[in-house]
C-alpha positions in Angstrom: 2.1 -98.6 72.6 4.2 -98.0 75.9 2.4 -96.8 78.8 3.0 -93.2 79.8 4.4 -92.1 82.6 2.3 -90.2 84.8 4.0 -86.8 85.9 3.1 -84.1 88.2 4.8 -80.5 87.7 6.0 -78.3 90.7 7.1 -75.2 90.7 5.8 -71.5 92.3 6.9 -69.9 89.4 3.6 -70.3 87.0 5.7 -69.5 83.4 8.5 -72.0 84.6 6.0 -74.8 84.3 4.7 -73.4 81.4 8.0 -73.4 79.8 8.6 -77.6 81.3 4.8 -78.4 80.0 5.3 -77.1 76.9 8.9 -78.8 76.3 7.1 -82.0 77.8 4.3 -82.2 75.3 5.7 -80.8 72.2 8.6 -83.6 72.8 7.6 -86.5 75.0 4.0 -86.6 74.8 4.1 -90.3 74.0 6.0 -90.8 77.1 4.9 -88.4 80.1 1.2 -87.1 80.9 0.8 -84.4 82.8 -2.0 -85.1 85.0 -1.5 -81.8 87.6 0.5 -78.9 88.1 0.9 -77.6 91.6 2.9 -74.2 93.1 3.5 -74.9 96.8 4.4 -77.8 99.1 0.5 -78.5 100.5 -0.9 -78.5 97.2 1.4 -80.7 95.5 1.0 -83.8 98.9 -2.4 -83.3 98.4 -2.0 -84.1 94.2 0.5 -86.8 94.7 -1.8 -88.8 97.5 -5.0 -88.3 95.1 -3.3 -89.2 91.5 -0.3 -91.3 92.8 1.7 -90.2 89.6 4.9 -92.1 88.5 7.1 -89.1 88.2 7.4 -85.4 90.2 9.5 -82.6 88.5 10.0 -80.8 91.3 11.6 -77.1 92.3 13.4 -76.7 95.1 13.7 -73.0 96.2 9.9 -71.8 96.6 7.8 -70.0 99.0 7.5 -70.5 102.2 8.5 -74.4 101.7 10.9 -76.0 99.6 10.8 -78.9 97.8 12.5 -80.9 100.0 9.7 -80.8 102.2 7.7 -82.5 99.9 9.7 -85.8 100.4 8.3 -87.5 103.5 4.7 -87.1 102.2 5.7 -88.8 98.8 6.8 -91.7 101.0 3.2 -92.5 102.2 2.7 -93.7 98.8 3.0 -97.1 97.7 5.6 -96.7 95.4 6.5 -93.5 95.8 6.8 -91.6 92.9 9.9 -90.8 91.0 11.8 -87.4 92.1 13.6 -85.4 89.5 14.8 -81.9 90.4 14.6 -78.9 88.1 16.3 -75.8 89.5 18.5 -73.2 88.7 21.2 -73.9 91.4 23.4 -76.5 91.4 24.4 -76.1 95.2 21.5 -78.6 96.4 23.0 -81.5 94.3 24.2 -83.3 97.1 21.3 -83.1 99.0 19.0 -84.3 96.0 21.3 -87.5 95.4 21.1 -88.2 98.7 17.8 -88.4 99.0 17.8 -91.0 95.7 16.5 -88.4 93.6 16.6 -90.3 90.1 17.8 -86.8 88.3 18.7 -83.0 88.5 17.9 -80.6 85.6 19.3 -76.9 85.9 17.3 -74.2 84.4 17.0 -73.0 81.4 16.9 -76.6 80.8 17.9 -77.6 77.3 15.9 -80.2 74.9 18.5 -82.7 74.9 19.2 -82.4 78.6 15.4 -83.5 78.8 15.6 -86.4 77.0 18.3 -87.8 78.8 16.5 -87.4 82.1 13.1 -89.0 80.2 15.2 -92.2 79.2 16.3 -92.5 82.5 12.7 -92.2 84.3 11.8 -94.7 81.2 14.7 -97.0 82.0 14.0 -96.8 85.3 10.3 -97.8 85.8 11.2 -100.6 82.8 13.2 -102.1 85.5 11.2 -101.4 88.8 8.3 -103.5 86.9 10.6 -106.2 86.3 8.9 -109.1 88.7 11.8 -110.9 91.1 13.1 -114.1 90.3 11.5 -116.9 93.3 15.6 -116.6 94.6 14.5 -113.0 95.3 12.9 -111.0 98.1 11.5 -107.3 97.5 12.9 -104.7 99.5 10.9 -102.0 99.9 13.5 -99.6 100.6 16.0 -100.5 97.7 13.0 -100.5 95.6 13.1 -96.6 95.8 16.5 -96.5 94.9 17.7 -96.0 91.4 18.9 -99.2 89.4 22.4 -99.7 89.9 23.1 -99.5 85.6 24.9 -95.9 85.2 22.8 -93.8 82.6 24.0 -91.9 80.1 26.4 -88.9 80.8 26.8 -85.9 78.8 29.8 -83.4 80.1 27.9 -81.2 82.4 25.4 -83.7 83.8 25.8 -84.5 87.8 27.1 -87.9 88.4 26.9 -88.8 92.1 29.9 -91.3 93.0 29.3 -93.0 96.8 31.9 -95.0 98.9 30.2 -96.1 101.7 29.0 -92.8 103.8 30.9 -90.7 101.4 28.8 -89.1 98.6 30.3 -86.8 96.2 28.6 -85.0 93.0 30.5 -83.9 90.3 29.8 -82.9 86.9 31.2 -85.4 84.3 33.5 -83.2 82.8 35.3 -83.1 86.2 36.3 -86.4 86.0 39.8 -87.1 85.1 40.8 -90.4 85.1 39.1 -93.9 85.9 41.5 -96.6 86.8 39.9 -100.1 87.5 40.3 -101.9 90.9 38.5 -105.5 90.3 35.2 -104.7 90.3 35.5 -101.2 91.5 37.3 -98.1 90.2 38.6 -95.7 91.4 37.8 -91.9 90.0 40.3 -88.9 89.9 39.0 -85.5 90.1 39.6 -82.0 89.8 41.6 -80.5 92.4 42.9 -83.7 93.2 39.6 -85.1 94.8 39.7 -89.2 94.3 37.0 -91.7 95.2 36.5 -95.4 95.2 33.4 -97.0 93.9 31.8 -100.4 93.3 31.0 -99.4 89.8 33.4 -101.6 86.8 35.3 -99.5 84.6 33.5 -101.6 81.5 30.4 -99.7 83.0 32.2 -96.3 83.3 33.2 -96.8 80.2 29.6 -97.2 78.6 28.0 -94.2 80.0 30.8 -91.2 80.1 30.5 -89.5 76.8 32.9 -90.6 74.1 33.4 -87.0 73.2 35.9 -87.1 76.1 37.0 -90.2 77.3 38.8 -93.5 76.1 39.6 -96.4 77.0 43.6 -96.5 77.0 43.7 -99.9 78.5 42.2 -102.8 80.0 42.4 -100.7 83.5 42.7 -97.1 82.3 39.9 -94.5 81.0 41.0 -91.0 80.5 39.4 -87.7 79.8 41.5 -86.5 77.1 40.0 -83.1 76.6 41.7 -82.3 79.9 45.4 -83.5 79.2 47.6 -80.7 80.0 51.0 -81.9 79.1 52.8 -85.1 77.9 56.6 -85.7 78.8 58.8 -88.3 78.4 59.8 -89.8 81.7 62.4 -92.4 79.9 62.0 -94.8 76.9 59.5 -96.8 78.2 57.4 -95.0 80.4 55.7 -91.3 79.8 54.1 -88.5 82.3 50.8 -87.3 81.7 49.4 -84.1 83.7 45.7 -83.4 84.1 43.8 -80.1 84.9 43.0 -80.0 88.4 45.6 -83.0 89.5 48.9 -81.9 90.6 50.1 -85.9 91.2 51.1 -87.2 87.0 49.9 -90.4 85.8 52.4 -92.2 84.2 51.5 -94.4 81.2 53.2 -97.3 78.9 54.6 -96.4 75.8 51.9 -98.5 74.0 49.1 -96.4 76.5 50.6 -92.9 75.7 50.5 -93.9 72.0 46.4 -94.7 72.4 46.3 -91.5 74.3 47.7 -89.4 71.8 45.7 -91.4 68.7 42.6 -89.5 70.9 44.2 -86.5 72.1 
């Protein structure tokens, strides 16, 4: 049997943890115990430094703390636990990716949406347990990062996409078009937002959800749900417009004809 993670619930609202303990145990009870639930900031630092839990689920707008200020008392632990936000505003997305948080649930938050987040916290401390190689040193500070493996995106999940000091969140169904670089792609978004990242497209490819988007070439992946028009540009070549890009892509003959096979 796998070990259980160890979770601690925080939220000020007392039926909203209700409603995440009761979705926890009548779905994931083999893989998450609840060992404390906590309402504000103090008594939650207090719970994490005693029980040294694996995993917080953790509000963000409460009274008279948020939980952002929860952060640098987590980090006196050794590991710190796992951070994943539950919330029902999506404007502090940024700010929870930035601080490595490994997921972000919106309320109400669905069954499904829950088990994605669970199989990441699973994949994740999987990995985190791995022991180095002798060619490796720890780092203590990448330690608390996520592993670099992209989970598995459904079309209104945040995915955070860095370039260096640039971090943008998006929600997968934003993303237009992937086109590879090397070892780097670089994403297309709505209203004509584009960033370059040091992520393969074979590992974009993997973990944005089929329902949307195929592979059209060895360098191209498309979100076909959000084709707007095709045109003919001449015999050989053909213009594609996306919702929310304003600049076409133009594609082969042999990629528009995989493009419309999906469309």
């Amino acid at each position: 049997m796998s070990h259980r993670l160890r979770a601690i619930l925080v939220d000020d609202e007392r039926l909203a943890r209700q409603r995440l303990a009761e979705m926890l145990s009548e779905s994931h009870a083999q893989d998450v115990e609840i060992v404390a639930e906590a309402e504000a900031v103090p008594q939650a630092a207090n719970l994490c430094r005693e029980l040294r839990p694996d995993v917080v689920f953790l509000d963000v707008q409460m009274f008279p703390e948020n939980g952002f200020s929860l952060l640098p008392h987590l980090q006196e632990i050794n590991p710190p636990p796992s951070i994943i936000f539950v919330t029902a505003f999506d404007t502090y997305a940024v700010n929870a990716f930035e601080v490595n948080a490994l997921d972000y649930l919106l309320k109400p938050i669905k069954a499904e949406r829950l088990q994605t987040s669970i199989r990441r916290l699973q994949s994740y401390h999987k990995q985190s347990q791995t022991p180095p190689t002798t060619a490796q040193t720890p780092d203590p500070v990448q330690e608390r990062v996520p592993p670099h493996n992209l989970p598995k995106y459904e079309p209104e999940d945040f995915v955070a996409l860095k370039d260096g000091r640039t971090l943008l969140i998006v929600k997968t169904h934003e993303i237009r078009v992937v086109q590879a670089q090397g070892s780097y792609s670089m994403i297309l978004i709505t209203d004509d937002r584009k960033i370059m990242v040091k992520t393969s497209i074979s590992k974009w490819q993997e973990a944005l959800p089929p329902s949307l988007f195929h592979k059209i070439s060895r360098s191209l992946l498309v979100n076909t749900q959000a084709v707007a028009s095709v045109q003919v540009h001449h015999r050989d070549q053909v213009q594609v417009l996306f919702q929310g890009l304003s600049t076409p892509l133009i594609l082969s003959r042999l990629e528009s004809q995989r493009l419309r096979t999906h469309s």
